[in-house]
Residue frames as qw, qx, qy, qz and C-alpha x, y, z in Angstrom:
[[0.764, 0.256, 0.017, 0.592, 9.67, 25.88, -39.71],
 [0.152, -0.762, -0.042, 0.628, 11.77, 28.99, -38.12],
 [0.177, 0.921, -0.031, -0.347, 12.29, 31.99, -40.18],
 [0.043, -0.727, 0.613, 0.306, 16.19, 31.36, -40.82],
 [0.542, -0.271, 0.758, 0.239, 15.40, 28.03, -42.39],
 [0.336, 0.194, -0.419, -0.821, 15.42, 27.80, -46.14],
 [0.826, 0.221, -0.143, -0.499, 13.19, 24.87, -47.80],
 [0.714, 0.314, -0.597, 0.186, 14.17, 21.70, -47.62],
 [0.214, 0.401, -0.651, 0.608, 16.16, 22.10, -44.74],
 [0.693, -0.359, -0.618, -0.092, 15.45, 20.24, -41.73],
 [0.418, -0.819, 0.253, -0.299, 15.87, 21.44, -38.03],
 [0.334, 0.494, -0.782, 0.180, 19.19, 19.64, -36.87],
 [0.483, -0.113, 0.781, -0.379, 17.29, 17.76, -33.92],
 [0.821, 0.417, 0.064, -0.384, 14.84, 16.32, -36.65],
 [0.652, 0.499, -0.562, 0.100, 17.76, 15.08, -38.92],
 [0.025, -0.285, 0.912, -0.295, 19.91, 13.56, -35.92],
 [0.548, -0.109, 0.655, -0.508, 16.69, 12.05, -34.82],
 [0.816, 0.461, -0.207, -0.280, 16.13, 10.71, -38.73],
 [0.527, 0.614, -0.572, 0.132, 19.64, 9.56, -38.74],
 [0.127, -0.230, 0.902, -0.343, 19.85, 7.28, -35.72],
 [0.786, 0.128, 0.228, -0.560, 16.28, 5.77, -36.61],
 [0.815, 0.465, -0.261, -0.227, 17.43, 4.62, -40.13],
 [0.132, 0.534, -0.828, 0.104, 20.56, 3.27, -38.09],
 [0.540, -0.064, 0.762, -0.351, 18.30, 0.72, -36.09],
 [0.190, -0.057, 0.930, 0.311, 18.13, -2.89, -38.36],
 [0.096, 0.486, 0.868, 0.022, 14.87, -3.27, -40.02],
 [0.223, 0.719, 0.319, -0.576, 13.71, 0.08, -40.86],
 [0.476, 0.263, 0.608, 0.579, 13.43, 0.77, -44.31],
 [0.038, -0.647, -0.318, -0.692, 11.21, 4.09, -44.14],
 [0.311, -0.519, -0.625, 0.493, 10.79, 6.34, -41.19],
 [0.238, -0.686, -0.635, -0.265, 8.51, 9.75, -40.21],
 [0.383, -0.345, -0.538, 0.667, 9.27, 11.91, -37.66],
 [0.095, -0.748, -0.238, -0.612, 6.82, 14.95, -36.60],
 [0.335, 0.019, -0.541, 0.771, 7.75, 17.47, -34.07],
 [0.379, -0.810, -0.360, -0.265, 4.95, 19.30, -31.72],
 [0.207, -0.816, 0.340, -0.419, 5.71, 21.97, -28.93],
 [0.617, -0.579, 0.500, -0.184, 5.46, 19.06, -26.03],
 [0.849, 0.047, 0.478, -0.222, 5.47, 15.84, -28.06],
 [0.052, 0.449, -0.767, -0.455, 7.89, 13.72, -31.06],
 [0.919, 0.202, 0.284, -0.183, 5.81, 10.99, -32.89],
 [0.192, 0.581, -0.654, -0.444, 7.96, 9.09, -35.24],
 [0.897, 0.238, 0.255, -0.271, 6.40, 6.42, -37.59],
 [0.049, -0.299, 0.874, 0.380, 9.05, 3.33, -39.36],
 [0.885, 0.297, -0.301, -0.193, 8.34, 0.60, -42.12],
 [0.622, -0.297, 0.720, 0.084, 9.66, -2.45, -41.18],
 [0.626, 0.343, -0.635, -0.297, 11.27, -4.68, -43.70],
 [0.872, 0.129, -0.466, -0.080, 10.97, -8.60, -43.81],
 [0.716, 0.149, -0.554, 0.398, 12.14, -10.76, -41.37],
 [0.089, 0.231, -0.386, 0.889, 11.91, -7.84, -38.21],
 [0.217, -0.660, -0.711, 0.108, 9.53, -8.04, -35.61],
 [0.103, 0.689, 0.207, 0.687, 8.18, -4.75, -34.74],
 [0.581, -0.811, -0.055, 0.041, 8.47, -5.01, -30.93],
 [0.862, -0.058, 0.076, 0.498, 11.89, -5.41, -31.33],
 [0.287, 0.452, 0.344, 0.771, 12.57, -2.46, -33.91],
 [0.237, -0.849, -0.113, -0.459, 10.35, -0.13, -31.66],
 [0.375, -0.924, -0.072, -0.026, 12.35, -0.61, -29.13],
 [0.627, 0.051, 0.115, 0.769, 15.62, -0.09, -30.40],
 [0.160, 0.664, 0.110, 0.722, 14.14, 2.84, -31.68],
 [0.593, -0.768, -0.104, -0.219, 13.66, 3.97, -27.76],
 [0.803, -0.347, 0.130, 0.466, 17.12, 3.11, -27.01],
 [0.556, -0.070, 0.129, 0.818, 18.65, 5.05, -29.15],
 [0.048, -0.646, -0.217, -0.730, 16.74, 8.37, -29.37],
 [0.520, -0.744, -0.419, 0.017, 16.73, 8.81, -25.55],
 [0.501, -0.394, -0.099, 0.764, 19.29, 11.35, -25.56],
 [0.165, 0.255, 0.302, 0.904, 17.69, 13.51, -27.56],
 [0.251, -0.683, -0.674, -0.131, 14.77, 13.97, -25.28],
 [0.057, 0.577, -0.179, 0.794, 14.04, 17.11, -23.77],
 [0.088, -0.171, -0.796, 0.574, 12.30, 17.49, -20.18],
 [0.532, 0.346, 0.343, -0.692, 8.65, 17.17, -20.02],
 [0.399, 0.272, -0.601, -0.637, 8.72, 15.75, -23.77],
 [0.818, 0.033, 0.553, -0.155, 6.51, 12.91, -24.56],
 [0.299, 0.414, -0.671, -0.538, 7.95, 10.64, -27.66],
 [0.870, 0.151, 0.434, -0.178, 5.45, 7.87, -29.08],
 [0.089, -0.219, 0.901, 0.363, 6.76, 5.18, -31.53],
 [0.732, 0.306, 0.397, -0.462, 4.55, 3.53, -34.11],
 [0.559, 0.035, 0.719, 0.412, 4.22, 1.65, -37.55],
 [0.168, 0.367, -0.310, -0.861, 3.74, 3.51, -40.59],
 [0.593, 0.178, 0.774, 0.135, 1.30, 1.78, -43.14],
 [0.491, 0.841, 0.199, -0.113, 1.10, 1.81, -46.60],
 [0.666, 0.440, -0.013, 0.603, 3.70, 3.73, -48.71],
 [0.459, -0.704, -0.194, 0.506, 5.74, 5.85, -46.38]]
């Protein structure tokens, strides 16, 4: 977390990248950890949603927030998220 942020607070690329996840149908919980090179973000699926489907939406719509050189993986959370 940088210096100037308080608690709580989220880097603004994190949140946007929280806030177009939970837009894509079928997520119900989602994850997102940030590394120097590399974005991992883990969803819950709800009922009724396949999870190929749902993973890639989520790839469709977070590809403008990549950077150059980044790698972003996609996965399923399990358990209580």
């Amino acid at each position: 977390m940088a210096a100037d942020q308080g608690e709580g607070e989220l880097d603004p690329r994190i949140r946007r990248t929280l806030e177009l996840v939970y837009q894509v149908e079928g997520v119900v919980a989602a994850k997102v950890w940030a590394m120097p090179d590399r974005i991992a973000i883990g969803v819950k699926i709800g009922a009724g949603h396949g999870a190929a489907e749902v993973l890639a939406r989520l790839e469709q719509v977070t590809v403008a927030l990549r950077e150059p050189g980044e790698t972003w993986d996609f996965g399923l959370l399990e358990g209580d998220a």
